[in-house]
C-alpha positions as CSV (number, residue, x, y, z in Angstrom):
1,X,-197.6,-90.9,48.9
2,X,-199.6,-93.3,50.5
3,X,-202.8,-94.2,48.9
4,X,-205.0,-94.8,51.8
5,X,-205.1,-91.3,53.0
6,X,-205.8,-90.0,49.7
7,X,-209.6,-88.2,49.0
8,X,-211.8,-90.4,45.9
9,X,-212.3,-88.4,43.1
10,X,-215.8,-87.4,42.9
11,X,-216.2,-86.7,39.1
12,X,-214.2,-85.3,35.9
13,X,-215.5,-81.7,34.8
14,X,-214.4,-80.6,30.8
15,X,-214.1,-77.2,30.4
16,X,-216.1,-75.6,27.8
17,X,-215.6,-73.0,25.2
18,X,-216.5,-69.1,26.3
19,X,-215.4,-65.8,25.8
20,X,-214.7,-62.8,27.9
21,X,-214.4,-59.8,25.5
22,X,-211.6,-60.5,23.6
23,X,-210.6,-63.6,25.2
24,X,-210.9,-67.0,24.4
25,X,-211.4,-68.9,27.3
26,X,-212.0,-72.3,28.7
27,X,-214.9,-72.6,31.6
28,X,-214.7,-74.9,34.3
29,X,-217.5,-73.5,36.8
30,X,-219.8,-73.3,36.7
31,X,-221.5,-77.0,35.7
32,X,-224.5,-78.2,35.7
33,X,-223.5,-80.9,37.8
34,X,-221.3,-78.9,40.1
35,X,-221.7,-74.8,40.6
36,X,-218.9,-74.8,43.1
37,X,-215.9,-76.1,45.1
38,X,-215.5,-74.7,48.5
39,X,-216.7,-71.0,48.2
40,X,-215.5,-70.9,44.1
41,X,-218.1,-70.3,41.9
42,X,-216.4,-69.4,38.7
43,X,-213.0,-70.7,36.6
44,X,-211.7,-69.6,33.5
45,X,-208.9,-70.7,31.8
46,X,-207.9,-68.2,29.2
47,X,-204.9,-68.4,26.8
48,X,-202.4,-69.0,25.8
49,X,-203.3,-66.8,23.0
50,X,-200.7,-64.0,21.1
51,X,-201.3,-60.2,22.5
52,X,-200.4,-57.7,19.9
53,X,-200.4,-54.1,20.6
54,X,-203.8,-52.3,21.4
55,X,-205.6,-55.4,22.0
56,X,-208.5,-54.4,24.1
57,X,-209.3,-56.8,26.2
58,X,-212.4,-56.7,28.6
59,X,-214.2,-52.9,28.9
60,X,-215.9,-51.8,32.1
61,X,-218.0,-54.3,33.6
62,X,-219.7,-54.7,37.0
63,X,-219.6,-57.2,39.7
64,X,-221.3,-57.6,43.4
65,X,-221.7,-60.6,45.6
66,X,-218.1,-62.1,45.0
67,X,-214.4,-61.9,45.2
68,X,-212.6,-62.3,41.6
69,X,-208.9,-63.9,41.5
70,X,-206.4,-63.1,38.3
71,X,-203.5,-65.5,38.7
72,X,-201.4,-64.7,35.5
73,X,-199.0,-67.7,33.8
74,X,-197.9,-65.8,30.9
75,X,-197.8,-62.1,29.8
76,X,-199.1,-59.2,31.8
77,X,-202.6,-57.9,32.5
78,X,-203.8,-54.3,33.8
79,X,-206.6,-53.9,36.3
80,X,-208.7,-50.5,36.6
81,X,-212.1,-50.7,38.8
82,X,-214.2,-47.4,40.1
83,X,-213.1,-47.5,43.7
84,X,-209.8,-46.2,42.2
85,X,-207.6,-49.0,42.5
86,X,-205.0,-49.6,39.7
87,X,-202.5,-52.2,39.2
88,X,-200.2,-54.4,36.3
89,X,-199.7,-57.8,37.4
90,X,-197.4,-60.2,35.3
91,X,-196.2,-64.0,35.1
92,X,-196.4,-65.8,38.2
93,X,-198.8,-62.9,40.5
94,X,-202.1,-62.7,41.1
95,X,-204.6,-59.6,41.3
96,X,-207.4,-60.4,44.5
97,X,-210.6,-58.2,43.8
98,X,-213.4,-57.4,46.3
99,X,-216.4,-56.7,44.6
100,X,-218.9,-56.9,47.8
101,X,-221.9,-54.5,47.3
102,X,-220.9,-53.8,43.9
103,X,-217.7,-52.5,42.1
104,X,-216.9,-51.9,38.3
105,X,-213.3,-53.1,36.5
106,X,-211.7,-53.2,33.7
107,X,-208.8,-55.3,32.5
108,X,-206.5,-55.6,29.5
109,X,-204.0,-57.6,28.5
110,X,-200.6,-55.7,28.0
111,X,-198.2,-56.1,25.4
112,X,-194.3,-55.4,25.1
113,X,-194.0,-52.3,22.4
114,X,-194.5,-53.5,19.4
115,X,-193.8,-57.4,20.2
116,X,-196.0,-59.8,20.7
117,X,-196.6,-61.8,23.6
118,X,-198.3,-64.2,25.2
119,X,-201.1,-63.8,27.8
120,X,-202.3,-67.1,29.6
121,X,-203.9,-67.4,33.1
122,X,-206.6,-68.3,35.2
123,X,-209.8,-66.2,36.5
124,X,-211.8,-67.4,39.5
125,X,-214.6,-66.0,41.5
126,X,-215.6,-66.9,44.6
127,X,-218.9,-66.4,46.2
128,X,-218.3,-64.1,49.6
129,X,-220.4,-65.3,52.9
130,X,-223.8,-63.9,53.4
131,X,-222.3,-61.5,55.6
132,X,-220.0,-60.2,53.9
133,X,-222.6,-59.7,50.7
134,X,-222.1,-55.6,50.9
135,X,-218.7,-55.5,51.9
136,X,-216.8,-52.5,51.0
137,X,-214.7,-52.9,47.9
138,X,-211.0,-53.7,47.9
139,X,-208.3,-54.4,45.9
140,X,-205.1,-56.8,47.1
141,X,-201.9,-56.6,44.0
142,X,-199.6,-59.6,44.8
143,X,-196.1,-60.0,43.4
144,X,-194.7,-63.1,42.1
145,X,-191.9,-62.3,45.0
146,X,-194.4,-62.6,47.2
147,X,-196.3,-65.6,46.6
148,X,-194.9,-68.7,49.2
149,X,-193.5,-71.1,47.2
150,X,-192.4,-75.0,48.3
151,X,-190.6,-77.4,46.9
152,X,-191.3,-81.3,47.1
153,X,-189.5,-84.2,45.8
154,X,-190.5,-83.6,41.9
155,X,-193.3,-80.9,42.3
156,X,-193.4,-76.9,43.0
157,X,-196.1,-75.6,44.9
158,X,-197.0,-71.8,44.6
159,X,-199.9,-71.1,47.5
160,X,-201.6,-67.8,46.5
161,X,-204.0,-67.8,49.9
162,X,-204.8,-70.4,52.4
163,X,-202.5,-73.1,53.5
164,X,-201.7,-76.3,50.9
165,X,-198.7,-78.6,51.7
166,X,-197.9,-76.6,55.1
167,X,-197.6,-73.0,53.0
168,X,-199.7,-70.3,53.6
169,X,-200.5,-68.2,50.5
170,X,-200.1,-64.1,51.3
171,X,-203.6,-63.2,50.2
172,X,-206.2,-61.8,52.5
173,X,-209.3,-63.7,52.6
174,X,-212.5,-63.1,53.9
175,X,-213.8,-66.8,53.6
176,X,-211.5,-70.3,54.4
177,X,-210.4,-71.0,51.4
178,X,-207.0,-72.3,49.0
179,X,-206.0,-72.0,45.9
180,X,-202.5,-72.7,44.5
181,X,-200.6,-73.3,41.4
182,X,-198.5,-77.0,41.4
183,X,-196.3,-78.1,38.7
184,X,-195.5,-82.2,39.1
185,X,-192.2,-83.5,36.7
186,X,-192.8,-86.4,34.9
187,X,-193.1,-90.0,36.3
188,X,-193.4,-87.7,40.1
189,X,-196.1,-88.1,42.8
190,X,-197.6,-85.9,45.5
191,X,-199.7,-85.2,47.7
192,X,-201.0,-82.6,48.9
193,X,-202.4,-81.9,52.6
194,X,-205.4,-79.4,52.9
195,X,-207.9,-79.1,55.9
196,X,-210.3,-82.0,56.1
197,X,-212.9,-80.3,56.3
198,X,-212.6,-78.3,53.0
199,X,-213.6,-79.4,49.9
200,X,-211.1,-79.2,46.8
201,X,-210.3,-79.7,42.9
202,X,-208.1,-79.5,40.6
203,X,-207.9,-77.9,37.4
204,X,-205.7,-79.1,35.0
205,X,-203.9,-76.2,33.1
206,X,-201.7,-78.4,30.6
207,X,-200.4,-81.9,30.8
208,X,-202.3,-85.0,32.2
209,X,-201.9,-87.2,35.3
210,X,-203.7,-89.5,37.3
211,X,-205.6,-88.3,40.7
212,X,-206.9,-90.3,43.5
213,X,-206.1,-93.1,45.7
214,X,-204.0,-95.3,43.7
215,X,-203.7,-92.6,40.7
216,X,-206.8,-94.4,39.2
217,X,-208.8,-91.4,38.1
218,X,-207.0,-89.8,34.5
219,X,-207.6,-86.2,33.8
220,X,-206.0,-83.8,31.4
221,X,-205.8,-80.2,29.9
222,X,-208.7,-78.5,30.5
223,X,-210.9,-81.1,33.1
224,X,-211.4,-80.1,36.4
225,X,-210.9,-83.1,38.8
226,X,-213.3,-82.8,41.3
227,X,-212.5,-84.6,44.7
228,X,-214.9,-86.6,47.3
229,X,-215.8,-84.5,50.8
230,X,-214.1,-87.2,52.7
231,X,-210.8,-85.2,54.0
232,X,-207.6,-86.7,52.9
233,X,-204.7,-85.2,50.9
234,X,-205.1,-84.7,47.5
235,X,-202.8,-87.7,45.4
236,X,-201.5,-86.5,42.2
237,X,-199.2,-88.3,39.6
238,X,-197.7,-86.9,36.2
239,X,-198.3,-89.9,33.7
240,X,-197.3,-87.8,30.9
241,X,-194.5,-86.6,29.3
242,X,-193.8,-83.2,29.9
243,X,-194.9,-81.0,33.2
244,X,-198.0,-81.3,34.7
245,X,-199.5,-77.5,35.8
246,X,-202.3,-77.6,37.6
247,X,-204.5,-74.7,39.9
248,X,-205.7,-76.6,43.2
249,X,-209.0,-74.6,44.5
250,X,-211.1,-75.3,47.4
251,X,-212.0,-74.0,51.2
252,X,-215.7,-74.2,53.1
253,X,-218.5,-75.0,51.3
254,X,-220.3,-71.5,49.8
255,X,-223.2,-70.4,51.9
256,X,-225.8,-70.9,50.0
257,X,-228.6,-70.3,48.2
258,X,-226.3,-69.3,45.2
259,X,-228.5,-67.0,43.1
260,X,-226.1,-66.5,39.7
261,X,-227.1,-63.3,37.8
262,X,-224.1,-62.6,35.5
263,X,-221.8,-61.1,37.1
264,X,-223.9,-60.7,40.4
265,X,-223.6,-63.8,42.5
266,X,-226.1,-63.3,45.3
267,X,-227.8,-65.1,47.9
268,X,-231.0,-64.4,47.0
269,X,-233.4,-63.1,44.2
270,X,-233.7,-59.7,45.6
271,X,-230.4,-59.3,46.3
272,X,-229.5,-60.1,42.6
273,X,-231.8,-57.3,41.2
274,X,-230.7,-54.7,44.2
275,X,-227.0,-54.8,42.5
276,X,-228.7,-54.8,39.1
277,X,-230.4,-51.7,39.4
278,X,-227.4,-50.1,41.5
279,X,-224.8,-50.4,38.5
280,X,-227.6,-49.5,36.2
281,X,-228.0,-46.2,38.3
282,X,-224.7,-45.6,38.9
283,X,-224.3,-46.3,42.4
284,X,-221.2,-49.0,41.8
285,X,-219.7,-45.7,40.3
286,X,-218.0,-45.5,36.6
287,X,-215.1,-46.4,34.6
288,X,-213.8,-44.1,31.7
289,X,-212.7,-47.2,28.4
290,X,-209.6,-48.0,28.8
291,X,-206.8,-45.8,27.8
């Protein structure tokens, strides 16, 4: 790793304490000093927490304006939306929703009979180009198997779209963009190459390490490290004791203005009460509770 080609750290984001439905979660983004990285608008860390049978999870709810991204660690989570896409993803694979003009979901953690087991993950949203606002819903399920995985001298990088470390992810995306899961070993460095043009953090899952040129900037479970739009790898190094996990987001800046009305992430005022009244009227369509 060599230091000088390694992207400052811009600032240190802490998570705070949310929910979503039954969920206790951890939010990254938005911040009021930061509401996104690249075209992400939105992280939640949720878990680990113990699933028992008939858990409910999160009932139908709408969305419009954005792309949402279920990358699951732990456990296994089912999604239902009313463009009639269904799917069960589990440890290690992601779930890649379209919302575009507007689209209503459901998900729920699953359990294992009558065991219990543990659900942990990470949900992002990412704001879709003003383009693309009213794109057609869609729905990408993606494998475990079929996320690209390489391995580095004392890391594992799992690349769910875009290209980190010279891997392209599988996911179809409809802005540039990145987002991967990396595990360093303890006492190991790495850096990571992205396109100097994007920008890029780092979310800290569990563990702690140091980030930045010389490893100067600490961060640990639950802080987002936010890097400097300077191009340059991204330096990592595991000063703990036990595996560092961490989700690395980023891509081109979101076109803005960003115009956040809960789950509606719009580029204008209008636009935000357009998709309001169009779930409200039942034009985003309907989703029966989960069975």
């Amino acid at each position: 790793m060599q230091p000088t080609t390694a992207r400052a750290v811009d600032r240190v984001i802490a998570s705070q304490p949310a929910s979503a439905g039954t969920m206790p979660v951890r939010r990254a983004l938005p911040d009021a000093g930061r509401r996104s990285v690249g075209p992400w608008v939105f992280l939640d860390h949720f878990g680990p927490f113990r699933v028992v049978p008939g858990d409910e999870g999160v009932g139908p709810h709408p969305y419009a304006g954005i792309e949402t991204v279920t990358y699951m660690l732990s456990g296994a989570n089912e999604h239902r939306d009313s463009a009639g896409h269904e799917g069960i993803v589990s440890a290690g694979g992601a779930q890649w929703m379209t919302a575009g003009r507007g689209i209503v979901h459901s998900e729920r953690p699953l359990g294992d009979g009558a065991r219990e087991v543990v659900q942990h993950g990470i949900q992002l949203w990412t704001s879709l180009p003003r383009a693309l606002k009213m794109t057609p819903p869609r729905y990408q399920r993606i494998d475990a198997a079929a996320i690209a995985e390489r391995k580095l001298d004392g890391a594992t990088v799992r690349v769910v779209a875009g290209e980190v470390a010279g891997t392209r992810g599988p996911a179809q995306t409809l802005m540039p963009a990145f987002v991967a899961h990396v595990a360093v070993e303890p006492g190991a460095a790495v850096s990571l190459e992205i396109a100097a043009c994007f920008e890029a953090a780092a979310y800290v899952i569990d563990g702690e390490g140091a980030f930045g040129p010389g490893a100067r900037t600490l961060a640990a479970t639950g802080e987002l490290v936010v890097f400097a739009n300077e191009g340059g790898a991204l330096a990592v190094e595991n000063t703990g004791t036990k595996r560092l996990e961490l989700m690395a987001i980023g891509g081109e800046a979101a076109e803005g203005p960003l115009v956040f009305h809960g789950p509606f992430v719009m580029n204008s005022i209008e636009q935000a009460r357009a998709a309001d009244i169009a779930f409200r009227t039942g034009r985003m369509g309907t989703l029966a509770d989960a069975r």
